[in-house]
MIDONU-102250 format. One line per 2 residues: for each residue x, y, z of N, C-alpha, C. Coordinates in Angstrom, 2 decimals. Layout:
REM residues N
X,Y,Z,X,Y,Z,X,Y,Z; ...;
REM end
This chain:
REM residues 151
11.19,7.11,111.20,10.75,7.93,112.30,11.90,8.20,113.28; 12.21,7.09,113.50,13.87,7.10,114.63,14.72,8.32,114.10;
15.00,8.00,112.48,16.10,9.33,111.69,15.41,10.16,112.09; 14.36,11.04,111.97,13.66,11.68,112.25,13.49,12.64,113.39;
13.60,11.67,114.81,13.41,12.15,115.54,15.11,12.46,116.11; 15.99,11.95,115.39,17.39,12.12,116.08,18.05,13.34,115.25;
17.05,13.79,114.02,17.89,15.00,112.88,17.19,16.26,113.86; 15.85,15.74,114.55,15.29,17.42,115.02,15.89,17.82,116.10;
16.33,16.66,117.19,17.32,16.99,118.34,18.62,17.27,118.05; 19.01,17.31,117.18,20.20,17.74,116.51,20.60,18.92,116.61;
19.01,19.17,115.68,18.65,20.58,115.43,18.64,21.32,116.41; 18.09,20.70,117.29,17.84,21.80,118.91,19.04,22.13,119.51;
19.77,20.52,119.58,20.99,20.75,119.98,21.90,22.05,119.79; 21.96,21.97,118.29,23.15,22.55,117.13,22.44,24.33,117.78;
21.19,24.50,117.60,20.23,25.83,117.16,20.96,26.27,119.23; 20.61,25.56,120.36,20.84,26.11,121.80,22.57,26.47,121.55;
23.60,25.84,121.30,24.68,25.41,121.21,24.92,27.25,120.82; 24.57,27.33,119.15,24.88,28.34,118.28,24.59,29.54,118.93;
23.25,29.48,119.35,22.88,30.85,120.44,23.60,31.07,121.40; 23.86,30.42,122.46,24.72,30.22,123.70,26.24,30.88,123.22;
26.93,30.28,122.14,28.28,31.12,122.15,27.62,32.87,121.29; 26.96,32.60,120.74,26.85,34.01,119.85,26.28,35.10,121.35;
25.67,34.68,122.25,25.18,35.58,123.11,26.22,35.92,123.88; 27.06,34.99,124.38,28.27,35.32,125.22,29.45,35.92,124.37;
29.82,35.90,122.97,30.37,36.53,122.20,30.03,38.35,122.10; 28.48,38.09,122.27,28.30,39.73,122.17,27.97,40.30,123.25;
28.03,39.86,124.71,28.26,40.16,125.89,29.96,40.52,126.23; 30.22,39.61,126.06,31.87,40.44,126.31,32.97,41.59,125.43;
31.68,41.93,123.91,32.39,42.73,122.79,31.85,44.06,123.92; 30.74,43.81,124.38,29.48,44.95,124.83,30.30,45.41,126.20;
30.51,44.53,126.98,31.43,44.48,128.16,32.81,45.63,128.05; 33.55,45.85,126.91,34.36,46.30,126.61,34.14,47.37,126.29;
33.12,47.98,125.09,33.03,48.67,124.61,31.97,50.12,125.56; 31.76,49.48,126.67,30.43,50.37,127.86,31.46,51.66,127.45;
30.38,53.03,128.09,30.30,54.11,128.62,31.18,54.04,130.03; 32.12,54.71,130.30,32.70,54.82,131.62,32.19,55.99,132.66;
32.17,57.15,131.62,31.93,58.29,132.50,30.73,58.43,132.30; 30.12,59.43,133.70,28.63,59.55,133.66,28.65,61.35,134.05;
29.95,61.64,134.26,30.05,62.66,134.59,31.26,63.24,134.53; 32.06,64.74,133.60,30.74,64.95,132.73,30.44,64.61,131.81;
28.67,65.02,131.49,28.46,64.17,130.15,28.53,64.48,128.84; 28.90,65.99,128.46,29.48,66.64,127.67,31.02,66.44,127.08;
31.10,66.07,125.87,32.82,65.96,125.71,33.74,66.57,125.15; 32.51,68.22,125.51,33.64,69.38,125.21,33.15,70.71,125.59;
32.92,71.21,126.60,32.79,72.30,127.19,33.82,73.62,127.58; 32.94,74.53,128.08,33.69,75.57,129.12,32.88,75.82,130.09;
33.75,76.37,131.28,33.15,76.40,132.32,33.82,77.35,132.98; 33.49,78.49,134.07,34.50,79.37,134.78,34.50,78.78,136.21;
34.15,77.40,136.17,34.53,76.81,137.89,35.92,76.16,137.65; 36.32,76.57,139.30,38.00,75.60,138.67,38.36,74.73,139.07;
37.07,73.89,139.53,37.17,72.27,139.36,35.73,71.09,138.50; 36.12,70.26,137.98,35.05,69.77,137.71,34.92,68.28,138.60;
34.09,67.31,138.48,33.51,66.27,139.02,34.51,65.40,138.10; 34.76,64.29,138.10,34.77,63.06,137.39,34.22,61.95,137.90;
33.01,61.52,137.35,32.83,59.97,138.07,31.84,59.31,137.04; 31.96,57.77,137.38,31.67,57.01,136.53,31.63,55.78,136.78;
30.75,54.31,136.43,30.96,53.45,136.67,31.85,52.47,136.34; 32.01,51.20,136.65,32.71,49.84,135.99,32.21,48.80,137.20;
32.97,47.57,137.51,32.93,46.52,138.18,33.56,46.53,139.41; 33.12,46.02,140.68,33.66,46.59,141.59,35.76,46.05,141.57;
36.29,46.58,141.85,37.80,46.62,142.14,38.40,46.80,141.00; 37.60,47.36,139.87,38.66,48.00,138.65,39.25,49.24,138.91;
40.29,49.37,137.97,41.11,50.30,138.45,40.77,50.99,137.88; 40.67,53.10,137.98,40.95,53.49,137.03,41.85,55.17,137.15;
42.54,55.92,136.12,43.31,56.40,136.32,42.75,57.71,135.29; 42.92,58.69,135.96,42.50,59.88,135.88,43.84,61.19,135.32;
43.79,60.96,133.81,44.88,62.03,133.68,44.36,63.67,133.38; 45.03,64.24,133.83,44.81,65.60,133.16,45.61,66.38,132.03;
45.71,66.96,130.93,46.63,67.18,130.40,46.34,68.75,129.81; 47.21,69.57,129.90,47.18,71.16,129.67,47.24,71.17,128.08;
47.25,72.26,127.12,47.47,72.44,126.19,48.87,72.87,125.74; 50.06,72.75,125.08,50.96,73.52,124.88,51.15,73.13,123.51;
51.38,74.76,122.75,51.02,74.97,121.41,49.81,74.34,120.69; 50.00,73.25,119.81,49.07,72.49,119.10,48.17,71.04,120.05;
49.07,70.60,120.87,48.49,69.23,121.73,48.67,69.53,122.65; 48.00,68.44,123.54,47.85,68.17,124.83,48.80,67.32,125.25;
50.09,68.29,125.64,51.26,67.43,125.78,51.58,67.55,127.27; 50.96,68.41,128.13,51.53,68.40,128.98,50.56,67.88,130.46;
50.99,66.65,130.74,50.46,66.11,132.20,50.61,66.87,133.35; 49.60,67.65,133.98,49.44,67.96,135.24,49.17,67.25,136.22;
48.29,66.30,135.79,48.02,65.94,137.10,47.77,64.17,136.63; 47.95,63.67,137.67,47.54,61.92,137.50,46.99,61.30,138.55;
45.73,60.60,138.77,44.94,60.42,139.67,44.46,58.80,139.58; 45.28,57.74,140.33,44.39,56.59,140.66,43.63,56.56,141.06;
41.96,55.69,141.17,41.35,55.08,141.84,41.10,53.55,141.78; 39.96,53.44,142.73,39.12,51.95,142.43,38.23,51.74,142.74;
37.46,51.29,141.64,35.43,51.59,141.89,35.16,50.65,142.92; 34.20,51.74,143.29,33.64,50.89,144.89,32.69,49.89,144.47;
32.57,49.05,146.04,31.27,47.79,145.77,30.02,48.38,145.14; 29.39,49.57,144.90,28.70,49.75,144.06,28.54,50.40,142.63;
30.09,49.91,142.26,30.27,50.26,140.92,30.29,51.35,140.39; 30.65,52.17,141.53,30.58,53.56,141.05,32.43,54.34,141.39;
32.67,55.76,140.89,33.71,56.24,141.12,33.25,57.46,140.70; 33.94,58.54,141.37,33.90,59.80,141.40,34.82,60.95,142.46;
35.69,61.66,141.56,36.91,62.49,141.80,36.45,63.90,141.45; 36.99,65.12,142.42,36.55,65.97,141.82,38.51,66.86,141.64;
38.28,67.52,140.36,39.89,67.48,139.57,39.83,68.93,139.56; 41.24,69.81,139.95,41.45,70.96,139.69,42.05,71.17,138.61;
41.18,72.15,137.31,41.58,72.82,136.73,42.80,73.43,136.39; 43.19,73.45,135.42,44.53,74.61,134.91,43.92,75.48,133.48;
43.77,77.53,134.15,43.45,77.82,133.06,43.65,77.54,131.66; 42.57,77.98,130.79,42.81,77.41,129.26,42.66,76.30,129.19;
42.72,75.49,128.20,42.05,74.08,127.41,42.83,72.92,128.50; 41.44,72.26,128.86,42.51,71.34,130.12,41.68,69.83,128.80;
42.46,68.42,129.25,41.64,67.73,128.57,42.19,66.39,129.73; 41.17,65.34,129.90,41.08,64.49,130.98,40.36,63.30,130.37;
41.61,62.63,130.37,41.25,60.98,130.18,41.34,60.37,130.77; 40.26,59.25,130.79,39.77,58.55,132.29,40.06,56.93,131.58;
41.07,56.33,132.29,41.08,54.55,131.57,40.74,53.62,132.75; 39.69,53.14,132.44,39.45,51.54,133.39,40.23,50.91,132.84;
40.67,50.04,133.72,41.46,48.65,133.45,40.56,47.36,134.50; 40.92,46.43,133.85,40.11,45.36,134.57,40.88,44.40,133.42;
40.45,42.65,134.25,40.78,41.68,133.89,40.31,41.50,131.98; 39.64,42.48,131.78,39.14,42.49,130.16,39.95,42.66,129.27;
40.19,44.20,130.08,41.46,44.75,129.46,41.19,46.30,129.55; 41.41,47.82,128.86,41.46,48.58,129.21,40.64,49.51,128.34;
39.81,50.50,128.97,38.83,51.52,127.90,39.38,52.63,128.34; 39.21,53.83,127.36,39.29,55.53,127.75,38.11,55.98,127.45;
37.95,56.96,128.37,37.09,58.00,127.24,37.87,59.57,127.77; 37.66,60.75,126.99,37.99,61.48,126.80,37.26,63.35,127.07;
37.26,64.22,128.01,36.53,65.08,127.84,37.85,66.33,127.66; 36.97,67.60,127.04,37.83,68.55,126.87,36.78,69.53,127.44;
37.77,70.70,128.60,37.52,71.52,129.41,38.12,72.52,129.13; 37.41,73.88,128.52,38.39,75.10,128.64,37.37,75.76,129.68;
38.64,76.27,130.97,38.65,76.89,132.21,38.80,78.54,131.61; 37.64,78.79,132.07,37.60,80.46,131.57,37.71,81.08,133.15;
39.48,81.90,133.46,39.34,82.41,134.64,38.44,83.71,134.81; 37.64,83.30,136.18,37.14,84.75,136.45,38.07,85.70,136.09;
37.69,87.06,135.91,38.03,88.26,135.94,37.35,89.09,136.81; 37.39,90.02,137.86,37.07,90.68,138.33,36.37,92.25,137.89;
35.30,92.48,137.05,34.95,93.69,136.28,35.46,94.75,136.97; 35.64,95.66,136.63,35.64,97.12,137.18,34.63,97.71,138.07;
33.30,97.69,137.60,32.07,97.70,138.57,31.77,97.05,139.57; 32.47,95.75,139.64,32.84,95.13,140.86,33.19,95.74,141.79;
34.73,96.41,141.56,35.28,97.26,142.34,34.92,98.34,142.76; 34.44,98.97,142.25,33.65,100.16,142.26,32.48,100.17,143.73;
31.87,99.06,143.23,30.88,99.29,143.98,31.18,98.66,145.57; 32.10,98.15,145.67,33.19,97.37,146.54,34.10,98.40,147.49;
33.88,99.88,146.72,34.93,100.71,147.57,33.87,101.37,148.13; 34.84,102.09,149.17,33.37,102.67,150.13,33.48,104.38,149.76;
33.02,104.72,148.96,32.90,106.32,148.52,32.24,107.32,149.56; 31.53,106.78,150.05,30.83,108.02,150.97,31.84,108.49,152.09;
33.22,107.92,152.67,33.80,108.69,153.39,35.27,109.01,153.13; 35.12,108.71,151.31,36.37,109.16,151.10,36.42,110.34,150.24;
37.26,111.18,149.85,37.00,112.42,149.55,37.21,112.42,148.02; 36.38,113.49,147.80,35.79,112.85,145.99,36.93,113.32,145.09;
36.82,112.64,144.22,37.73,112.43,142.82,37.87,113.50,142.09; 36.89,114.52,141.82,36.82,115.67,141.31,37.51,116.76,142.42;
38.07,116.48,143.52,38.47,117.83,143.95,37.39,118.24,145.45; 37.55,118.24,146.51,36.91,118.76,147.51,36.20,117.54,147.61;
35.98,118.21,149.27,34.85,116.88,150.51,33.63,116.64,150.05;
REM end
């Protein structure tokens, strides 16, 4: 009975023990692997505004760094712009980033004591154009003298 009762506490032992690291094992894979951005939530649009939002959570006092990069020829080789922050006490962050017409693309990396995540969105900036009928209707015709010839 004694063997008995010292193989099932064993068991409990061994069975709390095994759970305890496997839960904290897949808490800190999970920890790493989160969602950063919440905005935007698309990770490949167009848009004719010529700025968008960036924001997103993590832990309060992580860092994170906000690149922008233009298109030239085949990649995204060229850095415009580079933007630190650091998420506030409520775990939040949010930048709003100016545009460069054509394919802009913006990677966002937390860093923290974990170590470091990206994620990635792609933005093509479609500049307004101004139509013709715009203009048109924009000029003031009634006191200027008509196009065909005479008042």
């Amino acid at each position: 009975m004694r063997k008995m009762n010292f193989a099932i506490i064993t068991l409990i032992i061994t069975v709390i023990f095994m759970s305890t690291s496997i839960n904290s094992f897949a808490a800190s894979v999970s920890d790493t692997k989160q969602a950063i951005l919440t905005a935007p939530k698309t990770e490949s649009f167009s848009t004719t505004n010529s700025t968008v939002v960036i924001a997103g959570t993590g832990q309060k006092n992580d860092k994170v760094r906000i690149e922008l990069y233009t298109k030239k020829g085949e990649s995204f080789s060229e850095l415009q712009t580079e933007i630190e922050l650091v998420v506030d006490a409520l775990g939040v962050f949010s930048k709003e980033v100016q545009l460069f017409p054509g394919e802009n693309k913006i990677v966002v990396t937390l860093s923290n004591a974990k170590g470091e995540i990206s994620e990635s969105r792609f933005i093509n900036y479609i500049k307004k154009i101004i139509e013709i009928n715009e203009i048109i209707r924009g000029l003031d015709v009634k006191n200027s003298p008509s196009v065909l010839g005479g008042p």
